[in-house]
C-alpha positions as CSV (number, residue, x, y, z in Angstrom):
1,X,23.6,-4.3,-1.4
2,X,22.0,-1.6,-2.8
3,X,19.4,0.7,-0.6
4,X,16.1,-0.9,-3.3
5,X,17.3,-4.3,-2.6
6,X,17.8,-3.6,0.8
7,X,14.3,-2.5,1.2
8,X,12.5,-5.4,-0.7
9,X,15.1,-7.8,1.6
10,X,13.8,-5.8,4.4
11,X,9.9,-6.4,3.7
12,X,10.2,-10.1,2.9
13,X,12.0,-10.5,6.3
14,X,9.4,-8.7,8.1
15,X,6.5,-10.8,6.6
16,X,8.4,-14.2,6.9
17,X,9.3,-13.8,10.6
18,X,6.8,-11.4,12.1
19,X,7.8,-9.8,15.7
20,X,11.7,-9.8,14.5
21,X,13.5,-7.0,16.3
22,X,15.7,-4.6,14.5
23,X,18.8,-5.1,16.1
24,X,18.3,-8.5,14.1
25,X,17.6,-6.8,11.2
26,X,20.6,-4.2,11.5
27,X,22.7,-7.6,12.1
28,X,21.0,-9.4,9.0
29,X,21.3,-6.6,6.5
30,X,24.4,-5.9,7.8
31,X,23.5,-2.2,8.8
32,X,23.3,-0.3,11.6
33,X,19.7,0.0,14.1
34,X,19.0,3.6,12.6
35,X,19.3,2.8,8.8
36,X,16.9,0.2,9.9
37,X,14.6,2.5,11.3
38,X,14.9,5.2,8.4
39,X,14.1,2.1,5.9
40,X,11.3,1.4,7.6
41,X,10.2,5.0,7.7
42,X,10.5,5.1,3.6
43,X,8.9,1.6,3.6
44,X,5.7,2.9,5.6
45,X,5.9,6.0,3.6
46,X,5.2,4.0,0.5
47,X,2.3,2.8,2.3
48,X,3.5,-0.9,3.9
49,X,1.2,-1.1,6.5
50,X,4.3,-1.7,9.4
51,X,3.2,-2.2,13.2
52,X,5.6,-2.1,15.8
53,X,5.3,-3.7,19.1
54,X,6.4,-0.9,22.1
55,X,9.1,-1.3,24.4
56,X,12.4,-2.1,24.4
57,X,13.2,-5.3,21.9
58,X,9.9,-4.8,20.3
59,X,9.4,-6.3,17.1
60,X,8.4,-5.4,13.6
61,X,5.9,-6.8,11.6
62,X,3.5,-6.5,8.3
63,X,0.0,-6.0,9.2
64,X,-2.1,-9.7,8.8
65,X,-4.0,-7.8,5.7
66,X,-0.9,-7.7,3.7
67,X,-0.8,-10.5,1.6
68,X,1.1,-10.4,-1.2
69,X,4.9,-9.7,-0.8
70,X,7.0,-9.2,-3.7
71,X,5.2,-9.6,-7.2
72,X,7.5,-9.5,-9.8
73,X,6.5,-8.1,-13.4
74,X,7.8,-7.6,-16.7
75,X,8.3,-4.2,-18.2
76,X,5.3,-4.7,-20.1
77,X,2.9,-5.8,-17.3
78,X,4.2,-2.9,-15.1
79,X,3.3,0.0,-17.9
80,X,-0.2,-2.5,-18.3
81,X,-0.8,-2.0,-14.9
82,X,0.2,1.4,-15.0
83,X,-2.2,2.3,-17.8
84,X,-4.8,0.6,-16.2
85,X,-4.3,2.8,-13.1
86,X,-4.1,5.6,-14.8
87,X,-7.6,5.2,-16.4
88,X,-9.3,4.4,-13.2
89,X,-7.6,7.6,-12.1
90,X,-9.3,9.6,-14.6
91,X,-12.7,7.4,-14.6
92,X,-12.9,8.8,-10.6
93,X,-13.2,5.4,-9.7
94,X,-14.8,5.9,-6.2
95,X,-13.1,2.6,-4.7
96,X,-10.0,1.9,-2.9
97,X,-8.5,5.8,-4.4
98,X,-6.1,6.3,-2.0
99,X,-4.7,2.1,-2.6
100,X,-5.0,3.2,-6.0
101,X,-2.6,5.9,-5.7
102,X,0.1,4.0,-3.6
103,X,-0.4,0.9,-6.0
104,X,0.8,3.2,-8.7
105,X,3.7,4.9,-6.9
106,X,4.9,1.9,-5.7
107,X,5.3,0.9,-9.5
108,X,6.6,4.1,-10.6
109,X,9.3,3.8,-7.6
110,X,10.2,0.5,-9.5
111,X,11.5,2.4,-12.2
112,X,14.8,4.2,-12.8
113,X,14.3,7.9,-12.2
114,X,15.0,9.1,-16.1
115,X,11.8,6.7,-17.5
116,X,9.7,7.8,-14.4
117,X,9.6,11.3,-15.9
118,X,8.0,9.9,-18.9
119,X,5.6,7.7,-17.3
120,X,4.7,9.9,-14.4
121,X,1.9,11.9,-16.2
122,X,0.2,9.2,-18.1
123,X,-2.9,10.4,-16.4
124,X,-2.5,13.7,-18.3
125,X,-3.0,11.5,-21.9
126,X,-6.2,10.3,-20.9
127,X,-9.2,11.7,-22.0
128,X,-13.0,10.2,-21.1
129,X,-15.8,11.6,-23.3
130,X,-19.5,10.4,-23.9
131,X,-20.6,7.4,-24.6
132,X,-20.0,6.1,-28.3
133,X,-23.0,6.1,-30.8
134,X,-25.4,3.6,-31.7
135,X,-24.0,2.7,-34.7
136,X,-20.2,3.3,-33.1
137,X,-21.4,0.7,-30.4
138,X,-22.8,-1.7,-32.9
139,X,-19.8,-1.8,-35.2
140,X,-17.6,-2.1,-32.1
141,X,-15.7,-5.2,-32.0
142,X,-12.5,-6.2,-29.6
143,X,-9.6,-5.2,-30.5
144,X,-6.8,-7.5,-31.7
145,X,-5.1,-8.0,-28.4
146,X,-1.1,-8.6,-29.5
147,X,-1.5,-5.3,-31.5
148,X,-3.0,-3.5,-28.4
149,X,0.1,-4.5,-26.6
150,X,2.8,-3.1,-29.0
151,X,0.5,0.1,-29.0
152,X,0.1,0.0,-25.3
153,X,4.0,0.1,-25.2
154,X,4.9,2.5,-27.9
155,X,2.4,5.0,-26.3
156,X,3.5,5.1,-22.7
157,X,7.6,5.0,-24.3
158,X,6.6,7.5,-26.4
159,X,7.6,5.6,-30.0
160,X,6.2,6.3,-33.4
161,X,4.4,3.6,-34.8
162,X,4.1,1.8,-38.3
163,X,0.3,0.7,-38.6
164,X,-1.7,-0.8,-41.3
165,X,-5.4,0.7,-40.3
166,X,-8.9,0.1,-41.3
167,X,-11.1,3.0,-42.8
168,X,-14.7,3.4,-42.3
169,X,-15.2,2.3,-45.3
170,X,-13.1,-0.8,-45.4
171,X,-9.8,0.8,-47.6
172,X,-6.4,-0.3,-45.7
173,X,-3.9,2.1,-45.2
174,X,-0.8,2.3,-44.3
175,X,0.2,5.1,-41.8
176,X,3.1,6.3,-39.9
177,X,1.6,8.2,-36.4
178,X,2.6,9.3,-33.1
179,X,0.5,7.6,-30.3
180,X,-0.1,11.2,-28.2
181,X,-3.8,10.2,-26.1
182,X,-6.4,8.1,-26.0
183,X,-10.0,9.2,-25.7
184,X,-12.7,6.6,-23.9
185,X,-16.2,6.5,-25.3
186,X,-17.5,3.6,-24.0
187,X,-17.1,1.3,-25.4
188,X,-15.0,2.4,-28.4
189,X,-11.3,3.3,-27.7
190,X,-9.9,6.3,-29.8
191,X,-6.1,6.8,-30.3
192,X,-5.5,10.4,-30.8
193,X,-2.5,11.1,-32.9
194,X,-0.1,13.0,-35.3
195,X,-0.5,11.5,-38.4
196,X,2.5,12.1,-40.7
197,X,0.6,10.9,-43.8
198,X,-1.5,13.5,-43.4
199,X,0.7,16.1,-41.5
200,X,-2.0,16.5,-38.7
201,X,-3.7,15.4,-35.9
202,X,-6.1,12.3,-36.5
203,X,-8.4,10.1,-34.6
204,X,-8.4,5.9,-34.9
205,X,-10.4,3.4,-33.3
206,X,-8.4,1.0,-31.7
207,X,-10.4,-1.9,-33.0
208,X,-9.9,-1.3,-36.5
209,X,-5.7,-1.7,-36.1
210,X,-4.3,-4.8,-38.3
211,X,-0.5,-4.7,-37.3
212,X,1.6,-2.2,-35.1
213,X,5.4,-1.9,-36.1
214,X,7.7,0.1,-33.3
215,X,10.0,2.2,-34.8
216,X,13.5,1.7,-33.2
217,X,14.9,4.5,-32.9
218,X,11.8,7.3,-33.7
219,X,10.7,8.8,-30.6
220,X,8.2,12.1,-29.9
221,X,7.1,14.9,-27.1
222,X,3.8,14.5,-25.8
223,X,1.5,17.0,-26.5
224,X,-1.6,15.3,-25.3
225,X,-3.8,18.5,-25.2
226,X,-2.5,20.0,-28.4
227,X,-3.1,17.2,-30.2
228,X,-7.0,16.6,-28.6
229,X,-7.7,20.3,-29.4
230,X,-6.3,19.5,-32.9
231,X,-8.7,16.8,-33.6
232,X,-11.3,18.6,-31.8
233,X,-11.4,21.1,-34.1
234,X,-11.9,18.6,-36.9
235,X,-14.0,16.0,-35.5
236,X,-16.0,17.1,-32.7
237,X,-17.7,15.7,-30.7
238,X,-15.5,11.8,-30.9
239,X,-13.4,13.4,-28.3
240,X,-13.4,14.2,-24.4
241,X,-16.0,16.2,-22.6
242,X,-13.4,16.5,-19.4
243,X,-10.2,18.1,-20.7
């Protein structure tokens, strides 16, 4: 058994039979009483809220506010959740910050280490700016939601897209882009990206997306802030306030 399995076995024992002692776990997991305390050192630093009971033969248990155990998600929910996170991060959502913050390390964590690198500064890609315009806000409409998803994936794995794309004034067009940033101006959602029909950075309101195509093989290098200070220079004031 590998140390991450070892460690999700570990935290369903503990919240199945609470007060178990760990010379029960060392003999359950088949490892010795100070691996079990060093796993749940690195469980509690990952913020599972572990008591202890004093003493000799004291047992170990989850706090009774922890609820949930082991939820299992797919690759996309996890990055969905992680995206989500991410823009609460950067909206300063006052509540539950710091359960924020171990909600989305605890999903990172979940990751092998070479696609954490990638995901790890998602926060950095998100720009909030002022609310949209009047007539912005009355053109708004939702977006198509099974386009949003291959979007949502392509920009946290950093894939260039194929999109067929709706212009202000109606005309489709086909476009090849990299997906660098998004910019919230609620409630219109702007991707910000390098357009390689036009060999330069371009805004796009998510709402006016027809199809997303992945690209298999085409991937990019972030450059979130280059890119927003290239389309800042050409279209103002759509993008962020707080860079």
């Amino acid at each position: 058994m590998n140390r991450i399995d070892r460690l999700d076995l570990l935290t369903r024992v503990i919240r199945d039979r609470p007060g178990v002692t760990t010379e029960d776990l060392a003999q359950e997991l088949g490892v010795s009483v100070r691996s079990i305390f060093r796993d749940l050192a690195q469980l509690r630093d990952r913020g599972y809220p572990i008591e202890a009971d004093r003493g000799r033969g004291g047992g170990v248990r989850l706090h009774a506010s922890w609820g949930l155990g082991r939820v299992l998600l797919s690759t996309e929910e996890a990055l969905g959740s992680l995206l989500t996170l991410a823009v609460c991060d950067k909206l300063n959502f006052p509540m539950f910050e710091s359960e924020l913050a171990r909600a989305r390390k605890k999903i990172v964590d979940a990751f092998p280490n070479f696609e954490r690198r990638k995901i790890a500064p998602l926060r950095e890609r998100i720009f909030v700016g002022p609310p949209a315009s009047r007539a912005v806000r009355e053109s708004w409409q939702e977006p198509e939601r099974a386009v949003m998803r291959r979007l949502q994936v392509a920009f946290v794995q950093d894939r260039v897209v194929r999109v067929e794309y709706v212009k202000q004034g109606g005309e489709h067009s086909l476009r090849r882009v990299e997906p660098h940033a998004v910019s919230i101006n609620w409630p219109a959602w702007y991707l910000l990206a390098y357009d390689h029909l036009r060999g330069e950075a371009r805004t796009f309101r998510c709402d006016r997306f027809v199809s997303v195509q992945i690209e298999d093989a085409a991937t990019f290098r972030p450059r979130p802030r280059e890119i927003a200070m290239a389309v800042l220079s050409h279209q103002g004031s759509v993008l962020a306030q707080h860079m």
